[in-house]
Residue, then its C-alpha position, 0 to 999 in steps of 0.5 A: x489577520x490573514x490565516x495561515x493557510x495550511x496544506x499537510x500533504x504526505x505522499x508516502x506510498x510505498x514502492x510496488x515493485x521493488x527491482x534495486x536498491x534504489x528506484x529513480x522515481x520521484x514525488x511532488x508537492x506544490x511546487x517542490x520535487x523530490x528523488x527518489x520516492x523510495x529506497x531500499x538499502x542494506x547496512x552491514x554491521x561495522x560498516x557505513x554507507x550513504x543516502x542521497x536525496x534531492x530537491x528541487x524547486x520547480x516554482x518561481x518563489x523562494x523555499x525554505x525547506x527543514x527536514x526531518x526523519x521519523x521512522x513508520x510503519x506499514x498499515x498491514x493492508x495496503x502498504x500505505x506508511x503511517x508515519x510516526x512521530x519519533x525516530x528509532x533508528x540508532x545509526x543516523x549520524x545527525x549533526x550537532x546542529x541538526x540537519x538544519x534548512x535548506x532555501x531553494x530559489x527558483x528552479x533551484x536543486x539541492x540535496x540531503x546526504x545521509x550517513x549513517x554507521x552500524x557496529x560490529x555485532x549489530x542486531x539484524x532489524x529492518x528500520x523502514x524511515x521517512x525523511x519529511x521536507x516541511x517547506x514553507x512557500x511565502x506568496x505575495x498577497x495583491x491586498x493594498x489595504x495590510x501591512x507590510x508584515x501581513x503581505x504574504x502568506x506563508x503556505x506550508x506542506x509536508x513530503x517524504x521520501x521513504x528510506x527502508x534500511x536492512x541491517x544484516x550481513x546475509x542474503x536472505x532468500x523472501x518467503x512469504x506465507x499465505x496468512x488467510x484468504x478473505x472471501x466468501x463461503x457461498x456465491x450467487x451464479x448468476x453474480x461475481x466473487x471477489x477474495x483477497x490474500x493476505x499475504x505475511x512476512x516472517x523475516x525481518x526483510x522486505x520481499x517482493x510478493x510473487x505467486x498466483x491463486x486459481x480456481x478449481x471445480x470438483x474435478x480438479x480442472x483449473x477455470x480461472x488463474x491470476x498472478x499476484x501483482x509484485x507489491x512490496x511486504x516490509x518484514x514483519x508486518x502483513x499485506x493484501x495481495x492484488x492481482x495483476x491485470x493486464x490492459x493493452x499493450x500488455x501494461x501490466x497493473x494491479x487489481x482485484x482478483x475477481x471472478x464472474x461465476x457463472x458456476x454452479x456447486x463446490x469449488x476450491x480456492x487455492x493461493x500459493x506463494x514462491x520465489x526464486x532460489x539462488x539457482x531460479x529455481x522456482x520455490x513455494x513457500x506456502x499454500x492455503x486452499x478454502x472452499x465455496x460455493x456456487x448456487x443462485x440462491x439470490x434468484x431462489x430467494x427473490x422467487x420464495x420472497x415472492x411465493x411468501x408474500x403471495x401466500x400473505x395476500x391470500x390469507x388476508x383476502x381469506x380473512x377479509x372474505x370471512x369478515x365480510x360474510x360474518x357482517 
């Protein structure tokens, strides 16, 4: 008996930037595509909308494709989606039937629309879902010795498209709050230091992360200052903050908020967050500063390691000597 072979794949990255209701951007599994990876959708009580979402089959065999919609939520670090096992968003309109399954053949599209309606009076609540498409891809085994209904094997996997849906009938301005700065107390000058904010969203809406962090000497002087890379924070859940680095071209990227030292006594921390009021005016939302310091205290304590260890020899040999001369 042939085993199945089985490839559960969930690219289910939550979108860095977010720019629009809806990012054309796609994901890929196999052979199988789907648009767009992520969406962002406001749901007005006593309203309806849809949500479109399309497959297409980029190999050369027959898909069968069932889909399924759970709810998830983020990690808390890096905005990566645990995926749950049930679904709470109560204004899906689902067929009695259920969604049922797609065939795709070769080079086939297809697509998924979505209703789904909220009540007059409905509770303000972001519900961030993912609409999983299991495929199974049969592919044709070159062994002559099975049977025809050992022929094939079936090759199953698994790919969402995250949809996060806002009900609400209000504009709510972001404001994320500096929630703690993970970074160390004490850094050695001659090495590096590395910090990271984690960053935490009080509303029920998703924001886009905006702000900066710098560090500062004793006197106030700013020596080095990052722009923190605009990652989505779903609403009520944390975030570590990544830095936006700049490579050729001016591409910019997310990275580590990484400094070489090269100091030397205290120095300050300081991380804010801001966004933009209705009249771009720029807003802080919140500020946390920590202290650290800068000593090459790794060079000190290789070097009293050293005089340690030399002061150990010496009293061994003093031993010795004194031995020896009692024999």
């Amino acid at each position: 008996m042939i085993k199945k072979g089985l490839f559960i794949a969930f690219l289910l990255i939550v979108g860095h930037v977010y720019t629009g209701p809806v990012r054309a951007q796609s994901m890929r599994l196999m052979d199988l595509e789907v648009s767009p990876s992520t969406s962002y959708i406001k749901l007005k009580p006593g309203s309806s909308t849809t949500h479109t979402v399309t497959l297409e089959n980029l190999g050369t065999h027959h898909l069968t494709i069932s889909p399924e919609i759970v709810d998830f939520k983020p990690n808390g670090e890096t905005g990566v989606p645990v995926i749950e096992q049930s679904l709470s968003f109560p204004y899906l309109e689902i067929p009695e039937t259920g969604f049922g399954s797609l065939e795709l053949e070769a080079k086939q599209t297809a697509q998924l629309t979505l209703r789904m309606t909220a009540p007059a009076g409905a509770k303000e609540q972001e519900y961030p879902l993912t609409i999983l498409f299991h495929q199974q891809s049969p592919i044709a085994n070159a062994s002559s010795n099975l049977d025809t209904s050992q022929a094939k094997t079936q090759v199953s996997g698994s790919i969402g498209s995250n949809l996060i849906v806002l009900v609400s009938d209000q504009d709510l301005d972001p404001q994320l709050q500096v929630k703690s700065i993970n970074s160390p107390w004490l850094v050695d000058t001659l090495g590096s230091m590395e910090f990271t904010p984690v960053l935490e969203n009080q509303l029920v809406s998703a924001a886009v992360a905006s702000g900066s962090a710098s560090v500062s000497n004793w006197q106030g002087k700013k020596l080095a200052t990052w722009q923190i890379f605009p990652d989505v924070v779903l609403g009520g859940s944390t975030r570590n903050a990544q830095a936006i680095i700049q490579l050729p071209g001016n591409v910019p990227k997310p990275g580590k908020f990484k400094l070489k030292t090269k100091l030397w006594g205290p120095f300050t921390l300081t991380v804010n967050t801001t966004h933009l009021d209705s009249n771009d005016s720029l807003i802080t939302d919140s500020s946390q500063t920590k202290l650290f310091f800068a000593l090459p205290y790794k060079p000190i304590l290789g070097l009293a390691g050293l005089i340690f260890i030399a002061w150990i020899i010496k009293i061994l040999r003093r031993s010795i000597f004194h031995k020896s001369r009692l024999s």
